[in-house]
N, C-alpha and C positions, 0 to 999 in steps of 0.2 A: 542484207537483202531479206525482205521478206518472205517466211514461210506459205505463202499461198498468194493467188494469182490478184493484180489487182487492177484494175480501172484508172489509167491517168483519167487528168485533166480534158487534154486535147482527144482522147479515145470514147470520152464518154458521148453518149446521146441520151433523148428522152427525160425520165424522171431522175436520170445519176444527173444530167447534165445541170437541168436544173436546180437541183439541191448543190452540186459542188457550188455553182454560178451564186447561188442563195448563201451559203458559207460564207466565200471569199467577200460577198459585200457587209453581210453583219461583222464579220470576223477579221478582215486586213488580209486575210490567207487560209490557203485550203492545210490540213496541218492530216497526217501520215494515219493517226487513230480514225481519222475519218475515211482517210482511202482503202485503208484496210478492210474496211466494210461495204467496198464498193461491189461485192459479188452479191450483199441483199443490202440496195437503196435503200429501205422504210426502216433498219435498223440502224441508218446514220440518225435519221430524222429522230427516231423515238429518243436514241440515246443523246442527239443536241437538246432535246425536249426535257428529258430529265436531267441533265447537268445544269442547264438556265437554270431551271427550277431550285435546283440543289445550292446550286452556288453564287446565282444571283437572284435569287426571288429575296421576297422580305424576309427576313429572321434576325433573333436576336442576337445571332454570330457576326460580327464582322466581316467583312469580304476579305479583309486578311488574316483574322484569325479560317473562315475557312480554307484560303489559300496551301496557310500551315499546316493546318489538318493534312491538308493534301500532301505537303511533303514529307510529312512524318510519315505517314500511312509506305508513301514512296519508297522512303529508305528504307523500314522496317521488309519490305519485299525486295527491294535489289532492284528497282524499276526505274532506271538512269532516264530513257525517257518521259517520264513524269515526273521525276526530278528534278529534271531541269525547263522542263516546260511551266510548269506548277511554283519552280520555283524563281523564274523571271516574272511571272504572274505576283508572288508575294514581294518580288525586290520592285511594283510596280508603288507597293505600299510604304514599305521598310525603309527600300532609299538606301539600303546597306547589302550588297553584294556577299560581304565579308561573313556578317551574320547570317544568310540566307543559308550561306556553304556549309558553315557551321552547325545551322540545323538538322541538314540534311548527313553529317559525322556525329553526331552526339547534340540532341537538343539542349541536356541535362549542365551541357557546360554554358550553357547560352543564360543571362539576366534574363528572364522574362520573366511577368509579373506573374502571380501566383494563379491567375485563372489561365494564363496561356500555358504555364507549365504544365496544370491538371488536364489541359485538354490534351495537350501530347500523351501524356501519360496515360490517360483513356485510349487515345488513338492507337499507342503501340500496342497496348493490354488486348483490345479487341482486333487487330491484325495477330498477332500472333497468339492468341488464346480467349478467342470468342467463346468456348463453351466456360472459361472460370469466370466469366461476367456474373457478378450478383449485386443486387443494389445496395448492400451495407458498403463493400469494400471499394469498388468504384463509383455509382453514382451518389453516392450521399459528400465523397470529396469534392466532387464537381457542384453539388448544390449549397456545399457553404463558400463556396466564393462566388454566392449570388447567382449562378443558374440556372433559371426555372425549368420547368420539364422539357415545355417547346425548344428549348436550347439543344438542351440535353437530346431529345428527338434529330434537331438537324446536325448535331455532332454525328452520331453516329449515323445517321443519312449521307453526311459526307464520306466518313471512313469506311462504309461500306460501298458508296459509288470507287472510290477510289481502289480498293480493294478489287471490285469488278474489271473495271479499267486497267489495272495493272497486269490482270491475267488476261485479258484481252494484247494487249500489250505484248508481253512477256511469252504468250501462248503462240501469237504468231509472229512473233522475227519484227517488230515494228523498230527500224532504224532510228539510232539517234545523232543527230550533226548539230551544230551549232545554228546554223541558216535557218534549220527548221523554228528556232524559238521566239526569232525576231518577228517582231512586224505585226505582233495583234493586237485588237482592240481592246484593252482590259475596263 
């Protein structure tokens, strides 16, 4: 149950109502991160606004490598609901359940090719120890497997939404079921 009070569906009115109603048709479903936020409506919108942005605007990341992103960042915090949100969102790409799991217990043991590994390996680096970031020892790995800066920019744009999101999450009691993961428009 969540730590603080929240706005179903059926209770909303006004500008919650319209934005849940706006959700559920972009999205196949209204999803818990968002309801959580129903006690200030305009901070659904801004943070739907920058996730689009983050994770589906143009960039030279992949939507599945940012997916991954996402889950690394996930595990690395203990944030089961992102986890497993984030990471039916990557098995929309992968096509492999098995591998997905895997990621989210030890990505290290996973084949992935050498710029998916680096990018994990940034991701957990700057979750758990954003101030030892310096560009010899992290980004200069990431720019010899072809990188450019802009890359490198939405890397960390994702690992740090994600990072956001999971203390959001994690901060208030956001429940995780299985029901909740199905059903969206990836």
């Amino acid at each position: 149950m969540a730590f603080i009070d929240i706005i179903e569906p059926e209770q909303a009115t006004g500008t919650l109502k319209t934005i849940y109603e706006d959700l559920k048709e972009k999205r196949g479903k209204l999803a818990r991160i968002h309801k959580i936020q129903s006690l200030h409506p305009e901070s659904i919108v801004a943070h739907m606004d920058l996730y689009m942005s983050i994770m589906f605007g143009k960039s030279p990341l992949s939507r599945a490598q940012r997916e991954m992103l996402g889950v690394v960042v996930s595990a690395k915090n203990r944030c089961e609901y992102c986890q497993q949100h984030h990471g039916e969102a990557l098995n929309a790409y992968w096509k492999d359940e098995t591998k997905v799991k895997q990621l989210s217990n030890d990505y290290k043991q996973l084949d992935l090719d050498e710029t998916e590994h680096r990018l994990c390996q940034f991701a957990e680096k700057l979750t758990a120890n954003p101030g030892t970031i310096n560009e010899k020892s992290e980004l200069q790995p990431l720019r010899e497997v072809g990188l450019d800066d802009r890359a490198i920019l939405d890397a960390v744009l994702v690992i740090s939404y994600f990072n956001f999101v999971n203390r959001i999450v994690l901060g208030l009691g956001v429940e995780t079921d299985e029901e909740e993961f199905k059903g969206y428009h990836y």
